[in-house]
N, C-alpha and C positions, 0 to 999 in steps of 0.2 A: 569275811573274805580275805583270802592273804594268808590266813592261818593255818600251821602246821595242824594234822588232824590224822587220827589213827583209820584207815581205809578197812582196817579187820575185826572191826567189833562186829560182834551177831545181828547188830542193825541193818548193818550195812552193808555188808556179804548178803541179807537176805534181799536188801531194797536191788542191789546188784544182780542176784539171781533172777530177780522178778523182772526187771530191767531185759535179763538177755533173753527171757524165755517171749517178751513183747516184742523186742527185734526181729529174734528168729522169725516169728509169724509176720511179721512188717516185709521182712527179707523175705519169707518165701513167698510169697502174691505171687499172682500174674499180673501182666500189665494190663487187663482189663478188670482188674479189681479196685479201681479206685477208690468206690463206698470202702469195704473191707479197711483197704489202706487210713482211710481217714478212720474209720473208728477204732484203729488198734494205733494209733496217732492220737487221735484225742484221748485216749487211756493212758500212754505214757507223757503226754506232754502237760504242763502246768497247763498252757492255754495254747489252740493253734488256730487261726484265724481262717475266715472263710476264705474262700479260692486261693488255697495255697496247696501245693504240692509237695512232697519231697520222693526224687525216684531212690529204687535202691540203688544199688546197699547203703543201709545208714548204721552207723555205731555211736550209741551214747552208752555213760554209765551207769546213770539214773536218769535220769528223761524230766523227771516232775520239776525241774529247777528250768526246763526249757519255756519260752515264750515266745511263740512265733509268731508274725502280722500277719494280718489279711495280705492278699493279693500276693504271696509270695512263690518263688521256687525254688529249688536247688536240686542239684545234681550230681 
C-alpha cells in the first residue's frame, strides 16, 4: 500500500476491463432489480455484506480489493 505501481501491465488493463464491463451492468439495472444488483456486487466485490445496498451510479477500478459490512448503504 503506498507504493508506486505501473496501472498498464496486461494484468491489470484486463482486471480494469473486467471491472467496467461489471459496473456498466451494475449501472444499467432498474431500480427494482435489487437481486440482479447484488449478485453482479457480490462478483465484483471481495466481500459485501448482507442488507447492504449501494444505489447507482458507482465507479471502481477493480472491485475485488472492496469489503463492505452488513447493514450498509450508500449513495
Amino acid at each position: 500500500a503506498g507504493e508506486l505501481y505501473n496501472a498498464f501491465t496486461p494484468q491489470l488493463l484486463s482486471e480494469r476491463a473486467a471491472c467496467r464491463e461489471l459496473i456498466y451492468d451494475f449501472n444499467s439495472t432498474r431500480p427494482n432489480e435489487a437481486v440482479k444488483r447484488d449478485e453482479i456486487i457480490r462478483k465484483l466485490f471481495g466481500q459485501f455484506g448482507s442488507n447492504s445496498v449501494i444505489e447507482t451510479p458507482f465507479k471502481c477500478d477493480y472491485g475485488y480489493n472492496i469489503y463492505w459490512g452488513e447493514n450498509s448503504f450508500a449513495n
